[in-house]
Every structure is written in structure tokens, then in C-alpha cells.
DOLUM-160403 format. One record per residue: y, z, x of N, C-alpha, C in turn; residue in one letter. Coordinates in nm, 2 decimals, m for minus. Layout:
N
<atom <Y Z X> <Y Z X> <Y Z X> a>
...
//
This chain:
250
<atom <3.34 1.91 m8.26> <3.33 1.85 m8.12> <3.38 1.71 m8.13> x>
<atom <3.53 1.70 m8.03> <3.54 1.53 m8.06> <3.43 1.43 m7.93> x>
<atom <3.36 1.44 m7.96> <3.25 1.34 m7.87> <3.20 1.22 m7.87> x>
<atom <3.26 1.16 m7.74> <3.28 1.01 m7.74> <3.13 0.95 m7.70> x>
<atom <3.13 1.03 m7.59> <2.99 1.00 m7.49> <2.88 1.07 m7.45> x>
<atom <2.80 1.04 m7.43> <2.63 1.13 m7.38> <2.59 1.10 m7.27> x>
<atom <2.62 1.22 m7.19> <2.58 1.09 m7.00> <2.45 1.21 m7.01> x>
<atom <2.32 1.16 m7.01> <2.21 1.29 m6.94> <2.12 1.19 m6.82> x>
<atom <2.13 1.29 m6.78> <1.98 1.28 m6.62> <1.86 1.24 m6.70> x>
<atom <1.80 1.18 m6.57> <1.61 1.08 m6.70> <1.50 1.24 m6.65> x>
<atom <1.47 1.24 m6.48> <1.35 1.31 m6.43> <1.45 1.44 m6.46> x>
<atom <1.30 1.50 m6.55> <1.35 1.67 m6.49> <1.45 1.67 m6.65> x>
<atom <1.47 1.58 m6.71> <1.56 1.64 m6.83> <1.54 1.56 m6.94> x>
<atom <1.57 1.39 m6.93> <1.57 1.33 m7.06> <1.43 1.33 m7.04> x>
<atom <1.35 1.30 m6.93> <1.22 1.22 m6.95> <1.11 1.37 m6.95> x>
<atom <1.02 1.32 m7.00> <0.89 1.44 m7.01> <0.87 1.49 m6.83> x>
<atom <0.76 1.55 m6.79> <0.70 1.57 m6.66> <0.58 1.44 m6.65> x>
<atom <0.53 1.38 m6.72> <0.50 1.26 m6.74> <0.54 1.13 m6.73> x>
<atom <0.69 1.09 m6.72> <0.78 1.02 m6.67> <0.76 0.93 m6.86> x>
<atom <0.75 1.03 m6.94> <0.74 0.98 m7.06> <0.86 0.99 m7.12> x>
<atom <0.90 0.92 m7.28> <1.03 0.96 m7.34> <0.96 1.00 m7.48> x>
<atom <0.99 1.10 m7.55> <0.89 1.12 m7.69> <0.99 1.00 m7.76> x>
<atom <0.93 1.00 m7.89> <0.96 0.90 m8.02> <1.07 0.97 m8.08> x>
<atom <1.05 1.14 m8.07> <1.19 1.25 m8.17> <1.29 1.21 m8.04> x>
<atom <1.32 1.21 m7.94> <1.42 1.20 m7.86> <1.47 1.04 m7.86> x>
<atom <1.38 0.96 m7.85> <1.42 0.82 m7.90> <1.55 0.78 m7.99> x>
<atom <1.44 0.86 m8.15> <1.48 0.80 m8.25> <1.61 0.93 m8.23> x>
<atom <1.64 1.02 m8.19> <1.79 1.09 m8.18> <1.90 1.01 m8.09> x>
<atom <1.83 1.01 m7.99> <1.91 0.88 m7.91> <2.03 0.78 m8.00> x>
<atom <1.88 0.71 m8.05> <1.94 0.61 m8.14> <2.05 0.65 m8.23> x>
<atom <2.05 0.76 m8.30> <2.11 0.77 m8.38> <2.27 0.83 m8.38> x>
<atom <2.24 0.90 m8.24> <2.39 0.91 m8.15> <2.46 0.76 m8.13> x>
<atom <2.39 0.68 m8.10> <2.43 0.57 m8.05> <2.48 0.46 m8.18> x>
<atom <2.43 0.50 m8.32> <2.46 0.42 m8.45> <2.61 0.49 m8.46> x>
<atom <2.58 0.61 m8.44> <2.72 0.72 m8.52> <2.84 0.60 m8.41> x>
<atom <2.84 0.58 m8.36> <2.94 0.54 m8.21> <2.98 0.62 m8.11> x>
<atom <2.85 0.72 m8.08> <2.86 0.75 m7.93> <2.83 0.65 m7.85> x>
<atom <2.91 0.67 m7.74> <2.87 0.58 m7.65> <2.74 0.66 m7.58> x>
<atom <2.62 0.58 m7.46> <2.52 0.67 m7.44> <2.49 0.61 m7.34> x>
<atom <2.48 0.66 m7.19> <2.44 0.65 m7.09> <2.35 0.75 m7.02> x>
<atom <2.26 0.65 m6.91> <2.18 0.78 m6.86> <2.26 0.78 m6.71> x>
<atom <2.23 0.88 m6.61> <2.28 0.89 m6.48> <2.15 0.92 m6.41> x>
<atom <2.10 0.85 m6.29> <2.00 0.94 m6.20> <2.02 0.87 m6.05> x>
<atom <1.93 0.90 m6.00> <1.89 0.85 m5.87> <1.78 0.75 m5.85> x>
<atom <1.73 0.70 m5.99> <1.64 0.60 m5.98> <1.72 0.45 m5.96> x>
<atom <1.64 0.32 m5.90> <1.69 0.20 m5.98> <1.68 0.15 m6.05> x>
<atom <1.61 0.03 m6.04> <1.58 m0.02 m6.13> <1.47 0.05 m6.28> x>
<atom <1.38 0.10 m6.21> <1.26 0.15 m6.26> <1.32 0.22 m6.33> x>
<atom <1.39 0.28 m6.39> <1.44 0.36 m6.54> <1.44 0.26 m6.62> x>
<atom <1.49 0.13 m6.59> <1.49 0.05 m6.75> <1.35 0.00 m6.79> x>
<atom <1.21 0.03 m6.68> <1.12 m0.01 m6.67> <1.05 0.09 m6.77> x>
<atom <1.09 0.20 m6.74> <1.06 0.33 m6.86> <1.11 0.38 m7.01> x>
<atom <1.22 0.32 m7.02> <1.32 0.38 m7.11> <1.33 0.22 m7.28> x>
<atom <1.38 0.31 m7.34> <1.33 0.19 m7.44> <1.46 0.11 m7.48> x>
<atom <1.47 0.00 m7.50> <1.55 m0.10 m7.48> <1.66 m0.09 m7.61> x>
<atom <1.79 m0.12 m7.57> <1.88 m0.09 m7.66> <1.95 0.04 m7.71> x>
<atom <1.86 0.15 m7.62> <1.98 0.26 m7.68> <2.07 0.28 m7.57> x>
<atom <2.11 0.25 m7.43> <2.19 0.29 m7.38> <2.35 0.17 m7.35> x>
<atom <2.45 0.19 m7.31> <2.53 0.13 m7.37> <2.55 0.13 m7.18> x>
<atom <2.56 0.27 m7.15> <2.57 0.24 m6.98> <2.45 0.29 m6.89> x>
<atom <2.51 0.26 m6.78> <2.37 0.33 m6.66> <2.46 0.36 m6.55> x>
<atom <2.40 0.45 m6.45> <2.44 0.51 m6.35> <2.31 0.54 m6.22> x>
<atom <2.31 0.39 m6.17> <2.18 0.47 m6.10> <2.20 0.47 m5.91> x>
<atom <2.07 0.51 m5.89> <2.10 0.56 m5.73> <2.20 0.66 m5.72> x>
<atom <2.23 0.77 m5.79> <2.30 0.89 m5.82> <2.43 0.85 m5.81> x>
<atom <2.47 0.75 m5.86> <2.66 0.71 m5.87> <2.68 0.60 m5.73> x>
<atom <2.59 0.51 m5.68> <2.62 0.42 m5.59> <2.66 0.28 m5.72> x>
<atom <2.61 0.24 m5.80> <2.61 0.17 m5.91> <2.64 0.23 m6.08> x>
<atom <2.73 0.16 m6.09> <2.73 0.17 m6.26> <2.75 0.08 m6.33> x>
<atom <2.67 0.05 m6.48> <2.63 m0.08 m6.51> <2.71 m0.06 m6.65> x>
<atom <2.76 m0.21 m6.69> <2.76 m0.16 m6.85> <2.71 m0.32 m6.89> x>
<atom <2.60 m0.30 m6.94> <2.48 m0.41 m6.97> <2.42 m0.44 m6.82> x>
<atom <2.45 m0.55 m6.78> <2.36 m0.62 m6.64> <2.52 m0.63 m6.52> x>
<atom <2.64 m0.59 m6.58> <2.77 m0.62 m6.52> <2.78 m0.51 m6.45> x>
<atom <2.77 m0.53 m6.29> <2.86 m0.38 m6.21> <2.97 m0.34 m6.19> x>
<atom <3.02 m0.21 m6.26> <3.18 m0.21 m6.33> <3.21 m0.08 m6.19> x>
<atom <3.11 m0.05 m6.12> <3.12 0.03 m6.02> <3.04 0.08 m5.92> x>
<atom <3.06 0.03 m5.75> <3.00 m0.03 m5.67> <3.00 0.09 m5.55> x>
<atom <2.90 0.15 m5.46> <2.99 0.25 m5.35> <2.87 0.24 m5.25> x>
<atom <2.84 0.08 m5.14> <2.72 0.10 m5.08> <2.79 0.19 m4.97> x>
<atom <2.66 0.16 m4.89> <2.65 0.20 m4.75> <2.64 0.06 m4.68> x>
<atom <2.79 0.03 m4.57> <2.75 m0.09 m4.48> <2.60 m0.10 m4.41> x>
<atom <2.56 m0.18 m4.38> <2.47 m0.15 m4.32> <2.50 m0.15 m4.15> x>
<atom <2.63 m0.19 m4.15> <2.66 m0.12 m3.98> <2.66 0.01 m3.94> x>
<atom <2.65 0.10 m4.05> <2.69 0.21 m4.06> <2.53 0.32 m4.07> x>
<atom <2.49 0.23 m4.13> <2.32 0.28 m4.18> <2.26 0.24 m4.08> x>
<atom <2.26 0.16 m4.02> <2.11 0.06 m3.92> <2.15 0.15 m3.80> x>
<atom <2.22 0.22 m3.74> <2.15 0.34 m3.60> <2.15 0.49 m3.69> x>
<atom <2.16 0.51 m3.75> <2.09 0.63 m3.84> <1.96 0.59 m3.88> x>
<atom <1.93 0.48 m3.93> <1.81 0.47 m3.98> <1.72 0.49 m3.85> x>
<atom <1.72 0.40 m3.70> <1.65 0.41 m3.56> <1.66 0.53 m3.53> x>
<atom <1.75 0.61 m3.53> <1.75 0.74 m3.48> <1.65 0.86 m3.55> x>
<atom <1.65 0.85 m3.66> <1.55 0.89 m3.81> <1.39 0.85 m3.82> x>
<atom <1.43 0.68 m3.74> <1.28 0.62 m3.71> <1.19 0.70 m3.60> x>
<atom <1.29 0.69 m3.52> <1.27 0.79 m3.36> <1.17 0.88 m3.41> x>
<atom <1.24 1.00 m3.49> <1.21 1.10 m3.47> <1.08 1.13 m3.60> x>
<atom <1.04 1.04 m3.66> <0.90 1.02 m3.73> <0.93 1.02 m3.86> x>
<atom <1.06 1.05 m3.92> <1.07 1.06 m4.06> <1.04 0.95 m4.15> x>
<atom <0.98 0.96 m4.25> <0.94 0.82 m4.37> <1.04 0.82 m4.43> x>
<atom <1.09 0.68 m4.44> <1.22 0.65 m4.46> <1.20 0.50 m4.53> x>
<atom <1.28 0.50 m4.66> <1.31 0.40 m4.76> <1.45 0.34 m4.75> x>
<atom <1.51 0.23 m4.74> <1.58 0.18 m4.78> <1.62 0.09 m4.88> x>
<atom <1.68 0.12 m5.02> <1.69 0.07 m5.12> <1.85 m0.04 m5.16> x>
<atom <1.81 m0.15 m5.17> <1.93 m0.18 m5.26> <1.88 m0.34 m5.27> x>
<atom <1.91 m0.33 m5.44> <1.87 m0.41 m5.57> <1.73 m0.41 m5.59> x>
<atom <1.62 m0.27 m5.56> <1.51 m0.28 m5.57> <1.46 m0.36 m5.48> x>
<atom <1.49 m0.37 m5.39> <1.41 m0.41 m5.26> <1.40 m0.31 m5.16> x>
<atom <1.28 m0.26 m5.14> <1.29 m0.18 m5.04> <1.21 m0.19 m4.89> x>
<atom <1.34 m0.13 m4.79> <1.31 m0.14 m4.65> <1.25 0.00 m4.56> x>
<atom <1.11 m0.02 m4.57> <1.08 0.12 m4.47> <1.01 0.09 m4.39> x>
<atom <1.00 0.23 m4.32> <0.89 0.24 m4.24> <0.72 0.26 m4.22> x>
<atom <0.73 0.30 m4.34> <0.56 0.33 m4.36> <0.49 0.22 m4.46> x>
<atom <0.39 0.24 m4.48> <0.36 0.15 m4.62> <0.28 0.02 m4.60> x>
<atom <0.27 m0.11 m4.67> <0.21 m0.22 m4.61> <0.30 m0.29 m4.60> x>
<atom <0.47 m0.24 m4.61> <0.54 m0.41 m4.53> <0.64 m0.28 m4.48> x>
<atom <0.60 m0.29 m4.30> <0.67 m0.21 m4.23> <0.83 m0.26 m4.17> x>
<atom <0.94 m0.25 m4.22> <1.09 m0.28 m4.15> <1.12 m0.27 m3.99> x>
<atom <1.13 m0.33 m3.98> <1.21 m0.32 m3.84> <1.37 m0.23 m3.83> x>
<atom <1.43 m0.17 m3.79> <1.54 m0.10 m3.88> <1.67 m0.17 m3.78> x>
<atom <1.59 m0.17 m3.67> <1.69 m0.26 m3.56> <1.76 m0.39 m3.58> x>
<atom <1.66 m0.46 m3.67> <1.71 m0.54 m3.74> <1.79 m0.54 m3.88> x>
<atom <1.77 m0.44 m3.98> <1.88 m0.40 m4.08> <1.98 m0.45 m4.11> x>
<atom <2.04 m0.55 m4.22> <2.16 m0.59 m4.19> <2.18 m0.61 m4.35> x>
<atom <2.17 m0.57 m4.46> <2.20 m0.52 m4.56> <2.25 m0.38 m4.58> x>
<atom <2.37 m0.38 m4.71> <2.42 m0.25 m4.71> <2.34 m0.18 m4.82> x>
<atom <2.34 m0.06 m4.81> <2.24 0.07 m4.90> <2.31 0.09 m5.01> x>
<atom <2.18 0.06 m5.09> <2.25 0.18 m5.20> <2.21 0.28 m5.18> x>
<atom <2.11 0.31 m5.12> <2.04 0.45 m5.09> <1.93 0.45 m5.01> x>
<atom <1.97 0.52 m4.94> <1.84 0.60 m4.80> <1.79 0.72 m4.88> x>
<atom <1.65 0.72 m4.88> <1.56 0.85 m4.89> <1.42 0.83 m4.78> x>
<atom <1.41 0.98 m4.79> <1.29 1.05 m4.70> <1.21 1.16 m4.79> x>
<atom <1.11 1.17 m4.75> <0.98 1.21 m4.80> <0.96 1.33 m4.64> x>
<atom <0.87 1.41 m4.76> <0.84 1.50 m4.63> <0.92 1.60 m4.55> x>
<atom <1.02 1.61 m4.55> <1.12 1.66 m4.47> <1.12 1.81 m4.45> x>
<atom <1.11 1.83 m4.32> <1.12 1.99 m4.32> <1.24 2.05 m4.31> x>
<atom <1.33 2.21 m4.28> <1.42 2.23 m4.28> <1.50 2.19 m4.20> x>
<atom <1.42 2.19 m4.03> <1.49 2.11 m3.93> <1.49 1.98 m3.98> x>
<atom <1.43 1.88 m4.01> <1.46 1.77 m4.02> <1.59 1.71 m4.17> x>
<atom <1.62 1.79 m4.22> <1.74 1.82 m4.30> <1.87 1.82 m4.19> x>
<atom <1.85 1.94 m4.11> <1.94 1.96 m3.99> <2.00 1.82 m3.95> x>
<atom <1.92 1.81 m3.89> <1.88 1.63 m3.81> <1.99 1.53 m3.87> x>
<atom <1.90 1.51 m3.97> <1.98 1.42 m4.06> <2.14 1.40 m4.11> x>
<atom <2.16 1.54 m4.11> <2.31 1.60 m4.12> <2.41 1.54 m4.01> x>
<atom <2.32 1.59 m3.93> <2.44 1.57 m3.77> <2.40 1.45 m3.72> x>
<atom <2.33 1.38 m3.80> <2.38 1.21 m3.81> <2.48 1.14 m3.83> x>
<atom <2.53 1.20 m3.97> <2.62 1.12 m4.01> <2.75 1.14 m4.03> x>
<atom <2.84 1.02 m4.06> <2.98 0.98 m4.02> <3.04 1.06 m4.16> x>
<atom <3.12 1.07 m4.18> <3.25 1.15 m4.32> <3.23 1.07 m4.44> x>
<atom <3.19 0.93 m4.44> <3.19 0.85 m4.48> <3.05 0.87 m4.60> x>
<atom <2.96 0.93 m4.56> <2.82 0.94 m4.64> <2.81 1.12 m4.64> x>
<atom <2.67 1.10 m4.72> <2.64 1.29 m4.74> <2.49 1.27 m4.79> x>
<atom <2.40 1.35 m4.74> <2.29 1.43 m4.79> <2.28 1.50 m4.86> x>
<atom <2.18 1.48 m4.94> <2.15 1.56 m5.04> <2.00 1.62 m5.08> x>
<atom <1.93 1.72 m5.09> <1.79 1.76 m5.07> <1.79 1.80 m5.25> x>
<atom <1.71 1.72 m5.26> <1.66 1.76 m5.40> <1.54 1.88 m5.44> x>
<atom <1.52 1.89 m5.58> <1.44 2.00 m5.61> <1.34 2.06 m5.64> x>
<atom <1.34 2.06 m5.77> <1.23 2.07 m5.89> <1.11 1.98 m5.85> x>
<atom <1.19 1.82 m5.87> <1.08 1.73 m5.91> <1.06 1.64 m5.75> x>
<atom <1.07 1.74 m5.64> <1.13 1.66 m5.50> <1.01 1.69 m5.42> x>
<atom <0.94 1.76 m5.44> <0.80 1.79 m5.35> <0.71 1.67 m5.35> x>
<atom <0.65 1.64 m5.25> <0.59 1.53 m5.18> <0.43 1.59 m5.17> x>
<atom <0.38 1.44 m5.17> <0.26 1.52 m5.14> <0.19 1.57 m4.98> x>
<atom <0.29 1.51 m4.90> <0.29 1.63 m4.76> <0.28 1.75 m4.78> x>
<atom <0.38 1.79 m4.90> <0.43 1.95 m4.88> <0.58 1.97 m4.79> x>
<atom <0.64 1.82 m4.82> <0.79 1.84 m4.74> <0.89 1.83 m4.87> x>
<atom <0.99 1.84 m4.85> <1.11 1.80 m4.97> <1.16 1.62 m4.91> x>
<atom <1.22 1.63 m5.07> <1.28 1.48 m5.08> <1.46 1.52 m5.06> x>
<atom <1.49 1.40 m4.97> <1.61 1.37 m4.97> <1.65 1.32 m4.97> x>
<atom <1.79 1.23 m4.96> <1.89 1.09 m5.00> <1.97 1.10 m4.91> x>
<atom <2.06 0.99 m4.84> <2.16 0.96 m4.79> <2.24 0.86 m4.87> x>
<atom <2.36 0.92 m4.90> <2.47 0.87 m5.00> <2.59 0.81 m4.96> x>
<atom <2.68 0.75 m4.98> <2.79 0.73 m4.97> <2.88 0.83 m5.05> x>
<atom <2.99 0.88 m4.98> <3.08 1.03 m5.01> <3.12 0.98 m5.12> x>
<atom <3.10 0.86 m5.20> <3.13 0.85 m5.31> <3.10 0.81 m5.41> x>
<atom <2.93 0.77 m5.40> <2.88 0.78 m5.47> <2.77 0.88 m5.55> x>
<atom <2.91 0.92 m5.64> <2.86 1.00 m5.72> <2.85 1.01 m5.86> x>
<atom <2.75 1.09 m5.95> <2.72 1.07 m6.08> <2.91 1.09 m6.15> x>
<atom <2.94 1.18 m6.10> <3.11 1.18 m6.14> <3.19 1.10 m6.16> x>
<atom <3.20 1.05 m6.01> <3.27 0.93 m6.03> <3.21 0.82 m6.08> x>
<atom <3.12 0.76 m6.10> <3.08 0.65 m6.17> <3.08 0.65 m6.32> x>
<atom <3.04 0.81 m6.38> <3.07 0.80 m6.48> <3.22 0.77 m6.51> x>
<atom <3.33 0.84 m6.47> <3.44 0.85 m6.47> <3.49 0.69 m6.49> x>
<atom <3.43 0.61 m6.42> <3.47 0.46 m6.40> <3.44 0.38 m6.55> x>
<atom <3.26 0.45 m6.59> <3.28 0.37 m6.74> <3.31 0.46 m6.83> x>
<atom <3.38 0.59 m6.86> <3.47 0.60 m6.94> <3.61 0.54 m6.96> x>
<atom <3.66 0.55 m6.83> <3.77 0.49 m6.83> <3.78 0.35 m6.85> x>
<atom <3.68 0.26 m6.87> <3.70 0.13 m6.97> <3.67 0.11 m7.09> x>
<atom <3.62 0.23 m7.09> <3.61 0.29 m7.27> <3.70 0.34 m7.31> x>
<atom <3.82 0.39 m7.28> <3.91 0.52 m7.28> <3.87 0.60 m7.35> x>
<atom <3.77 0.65 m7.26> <3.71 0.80 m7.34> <3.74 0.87 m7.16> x>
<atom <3.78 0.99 m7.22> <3.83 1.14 m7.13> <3.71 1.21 m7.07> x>
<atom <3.69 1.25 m6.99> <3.57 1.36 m6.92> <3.55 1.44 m7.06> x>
<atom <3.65 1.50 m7.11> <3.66 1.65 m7.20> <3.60 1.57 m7.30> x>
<atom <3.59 1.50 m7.35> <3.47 1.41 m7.45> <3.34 1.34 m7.43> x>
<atom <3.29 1.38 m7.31> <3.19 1.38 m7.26> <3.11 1.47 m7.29> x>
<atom <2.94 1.46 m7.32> <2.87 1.61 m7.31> <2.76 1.53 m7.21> x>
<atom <2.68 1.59 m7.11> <2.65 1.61 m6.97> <2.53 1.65 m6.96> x>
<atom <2.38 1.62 m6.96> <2.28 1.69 m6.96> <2.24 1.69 m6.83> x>
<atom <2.16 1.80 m6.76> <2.12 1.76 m6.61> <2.00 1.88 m6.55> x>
<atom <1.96 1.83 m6.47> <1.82 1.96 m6.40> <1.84 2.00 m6.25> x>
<atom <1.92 1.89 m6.20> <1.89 1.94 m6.02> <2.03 1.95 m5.99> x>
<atom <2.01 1.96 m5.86> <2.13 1.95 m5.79> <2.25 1.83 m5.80> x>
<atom <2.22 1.72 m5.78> <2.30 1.61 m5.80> <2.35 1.61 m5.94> x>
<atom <2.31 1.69 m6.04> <2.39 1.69 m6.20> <2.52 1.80 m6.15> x>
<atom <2.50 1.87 m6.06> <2.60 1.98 m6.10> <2.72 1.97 m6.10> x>
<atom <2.79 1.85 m6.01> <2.93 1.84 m6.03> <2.95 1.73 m6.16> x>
<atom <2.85 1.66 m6.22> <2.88 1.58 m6.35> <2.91 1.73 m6.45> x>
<atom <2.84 1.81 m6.46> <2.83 1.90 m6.51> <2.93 2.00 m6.56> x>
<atom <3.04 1.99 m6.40> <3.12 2.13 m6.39> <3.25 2.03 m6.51> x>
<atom <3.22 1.90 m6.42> <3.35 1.81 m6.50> <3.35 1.74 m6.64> x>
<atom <3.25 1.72 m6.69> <3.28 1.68 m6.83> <3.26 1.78 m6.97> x>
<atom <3.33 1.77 m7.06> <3.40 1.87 m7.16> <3.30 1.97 m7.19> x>
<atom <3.14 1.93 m7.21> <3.01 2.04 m7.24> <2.89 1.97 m7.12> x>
<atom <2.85 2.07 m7.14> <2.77 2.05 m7.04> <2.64 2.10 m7.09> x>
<atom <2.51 2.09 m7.06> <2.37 2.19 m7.10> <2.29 2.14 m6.98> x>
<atom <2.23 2.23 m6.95> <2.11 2.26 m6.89> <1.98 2.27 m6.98> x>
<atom <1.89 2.16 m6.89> <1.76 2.21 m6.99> <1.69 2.33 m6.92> x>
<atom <1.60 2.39 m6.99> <1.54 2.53 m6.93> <1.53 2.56 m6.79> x>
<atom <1.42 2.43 m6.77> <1.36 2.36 m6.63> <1.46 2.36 m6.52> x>
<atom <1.56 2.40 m6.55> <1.67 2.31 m6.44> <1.68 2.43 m6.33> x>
<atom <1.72 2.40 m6.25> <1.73 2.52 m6.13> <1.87 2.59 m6.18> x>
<atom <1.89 2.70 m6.07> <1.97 2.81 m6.16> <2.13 2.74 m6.12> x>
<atom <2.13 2.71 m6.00> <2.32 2.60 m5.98> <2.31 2.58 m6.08> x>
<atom <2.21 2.44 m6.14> <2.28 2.40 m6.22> <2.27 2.48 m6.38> x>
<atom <2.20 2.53 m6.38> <2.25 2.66 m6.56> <2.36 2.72 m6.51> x>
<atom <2.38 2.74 m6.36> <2.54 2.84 m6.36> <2.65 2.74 m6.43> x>
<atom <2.65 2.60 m6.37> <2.77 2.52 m6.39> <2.74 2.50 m6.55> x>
<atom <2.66 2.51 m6.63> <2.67 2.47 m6.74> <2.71 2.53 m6.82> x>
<atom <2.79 2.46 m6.96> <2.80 2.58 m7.08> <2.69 2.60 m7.17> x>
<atom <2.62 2.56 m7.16> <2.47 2.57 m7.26> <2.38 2.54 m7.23> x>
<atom <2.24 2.66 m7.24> <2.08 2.59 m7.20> <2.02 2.56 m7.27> x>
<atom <1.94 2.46 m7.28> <1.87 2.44 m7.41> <1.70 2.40 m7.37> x>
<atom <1.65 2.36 m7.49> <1.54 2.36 m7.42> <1.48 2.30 m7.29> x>
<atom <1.29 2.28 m7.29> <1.28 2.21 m7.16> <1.28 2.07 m7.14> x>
<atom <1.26 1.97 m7.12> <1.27 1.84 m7.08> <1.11 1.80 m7.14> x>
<atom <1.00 1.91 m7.12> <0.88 1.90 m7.19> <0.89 1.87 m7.33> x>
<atom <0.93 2.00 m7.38> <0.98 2.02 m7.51> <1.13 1.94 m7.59> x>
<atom <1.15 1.85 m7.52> <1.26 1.77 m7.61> <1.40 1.86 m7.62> x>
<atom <1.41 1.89 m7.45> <1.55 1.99 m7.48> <1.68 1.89 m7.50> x>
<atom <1.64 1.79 m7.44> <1.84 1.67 m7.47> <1.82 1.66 m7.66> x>
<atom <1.73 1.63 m7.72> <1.72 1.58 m7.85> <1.74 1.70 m7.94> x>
<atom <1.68 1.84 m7.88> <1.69 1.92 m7.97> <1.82 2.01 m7.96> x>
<atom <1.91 2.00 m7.86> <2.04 2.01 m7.88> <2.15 1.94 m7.89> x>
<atom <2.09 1.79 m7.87> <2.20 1.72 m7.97> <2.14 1.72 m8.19> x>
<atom <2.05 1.73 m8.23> <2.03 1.74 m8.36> <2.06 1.90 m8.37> x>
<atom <2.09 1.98 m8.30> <2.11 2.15 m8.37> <2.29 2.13 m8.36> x>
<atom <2.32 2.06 m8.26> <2.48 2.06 m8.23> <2.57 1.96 m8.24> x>
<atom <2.51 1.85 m8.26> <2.60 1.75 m8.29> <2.54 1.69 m8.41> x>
<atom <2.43 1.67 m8.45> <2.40 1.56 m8.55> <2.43 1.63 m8.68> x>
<atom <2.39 1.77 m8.65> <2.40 1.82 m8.81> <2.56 1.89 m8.84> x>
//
């Protein structure tokens, strides 16, 4: 396998159900990263991955699901939401009672909570809108909100609230784990097809379909084991570590 790069998802794959990382996955990490793979993670978190994850083995990041991509503290790839674009979707969303976050640079603007937003007032661009709670109609809702320009996304596995609603995001049409990765390969000149791709939900599956291998850990819902070429173990069980030491290290 000529393999340049390691892009895996944190919740639901790299990281335990504990929002833990074991010491065997660590120290594999690392040792991908000595050989000269390059090693990034991709998710939907922001800041708070680096707040988890242990310092020095990643080379990139990808967070807010492909709105930002970092290589050290430098943004080599940018995809907000204006906020002229976001601030009457957000009122309209307020309207209708949905809990609603607005994120970008870890500052967050909502509705609920102990520092309630005004949304009317709104005048920063998104990296990312999410809601909590959401029922099927209020998915609907949300859809026939928005302009060509952005997209929804209803997450899965690890998306259940403690209402008993699903979690969801409002994106920019181009911010995606794909293209962002695509952006720090290409100043690496490393190719998709030298890519391997680990992922659990929905938002992995077009990183998945497009870079050279792909794996699913057990856990992951069935889209994304369809788009993948290999499943390996669970995210519990050290599935990113134990199929890179069965398939690449040795």
C-alpha cells in the first residue's frame, strides 16, 4: 500500500464512547506519524478535539465537518456561512422553538442556555448551525429553509439528545470532510488514492467513497460500511489502531 495519509473521524471511531483515546491507539498513531505518514483527524467538533486528543500526533485537522482545515494553527481552508445568509433562518428556526447553536471560533450563539442570543441581531458568519431535539417534521422545516448555497445534515449513532430528538447541522454546500481534506493533500501533493479514511456516520461517507481505502469501524451505521472497503473493529475496541498495526504497520 503506497500510503501517504490517515484522515479518521474522532466520535463514534477514533475516540472510545467515553470521548476517551486508549494509550495502544496513541502510541500507533504516533508511530504512523514517525514512519512519515502524514495524520489528520476530520469531524464536526471545534475546538474541543484538541482539548481531547494528545498533542503532537496530528499534522492536520478538519473540523466543523470540512468548514475549516488547519495545518498547525494556519487556515489552509475556509467555507463559512455569511451571516446575511444565516440571521433569517436562524429567526425563522427561533420562531418555531428549535434549540439552536451558532458556532464559529468556539464562540457560541444560542437560544437556550445561560447567555441567550438575540438572532435578529446576528452578524457573524457560521461555521456551523446545529439543533438538538429535532423531530422528523422539524428536519422538513429546516430543509425548506434554505438557499443552494448550504445543506443539512441529521446525524446518527452518537446524535440522540437527551429530549429523545436527533441532532443536526446546517453547512455550507461546501463544507465538506472531502473537500477540505482534498485542500491539505494537495499542499502535501499527496493524491486521494493514497489516502486511507476511517469513519462511523453519515458525514464520513463521501470522505470514504473518495479516498484510495476506506474502513468502517463495526459501530458505524450500515451507509457508511456500504461505501467502505473494509470493517474493522469497534471504536470501543481500538478498531482505527487495530487495523492500521494488522495492515499497515506490519
Amino acid at each position: 500500500m503506497n500510503i501517504k495519509m490517515i484522515v479518521t473521524d474522532l466520535d463514534g471511531t477514533l475516540l472510545r464512547t467515553d470521548k476517551t483515546i486508549s494509550e495502544r491507539t496513541k502510541a500507533t498513531l504516533s508511530q504512523c506519524k514517525e514512519s512519515g505518514v502524514k495524520m489528520v483527524y476530520a469531524t464536526a467538533r471545534g475546538g474541543s478535539a484538541e482539548r481531547i486528543l494528545p498533542a503532537g500526533i496530528f499534522d492536520g485537522k478538519v473540523i466543523r465537518g470540512g468548514a475549516i482545515a488547519k495545518i498547525g494553527d494556519e487556515i489552509v481552508y475556509s467555507r463559512l456561512i455569511p451571516h446575511q445568509i444565516i440571521r433569517p433562518i436562524l429567526i425563522v428556526c427561533d420562531k418555531r422553538g428549535l434549540r439552536i447553536t451558532s458556532e464559529t471560533a468556539d464562540i457560541k450563539y444560542a437560544n437556550y442556555g445561560d447567555n441567550i442570543s438575540d438572532f435578529s441581531q446576528y452578524d457573524i458568519d457560521a461555521e456551523m448551525v446545529y439543533f438538538e431535539g429535532l423531530t422528523p417534521d422539524d428536519e422538513v422545516f429546516i430543509k425548506s429553509q434554505l438557499p443552494e448555497s448550504l445543506y443539512f445534515m441529521a446525524m446518527s449513532d452518537t446524535s440522540i439528545d437527551a429530549n429523545g430528538g436527533s441532532f443536526g447541522m446546517i453547512i455550507h454546500k461546501e463544507a465538506t470532510k472531502t473537500k477540505a481534506v482534498s485542500e491539505l493533500a494537495r499542499l502535501w501533493n499527496i493524491t486521494l488514492s493514497e489516502i486511507i479514511a476511517f469513519g462511523d456516520d453519515v458525514n464520513d461517507t463521501e470522505l470514504l467513497r473518495n479516498c484510495g481505502i476506506s474502513v468502517a469501524v463495526a459501530n458505524a451505521i450500515d451507509e457508511v460500511k456500504a461505501a467502505a472497503d473494509y470493517i474493522g473493529d469497534t471504536n470501543d475496541n481500538d478498531g482505527v489502531a487495530k487495523w492500521i498495526e494488522e495492515r499497515i504497520l506490519k
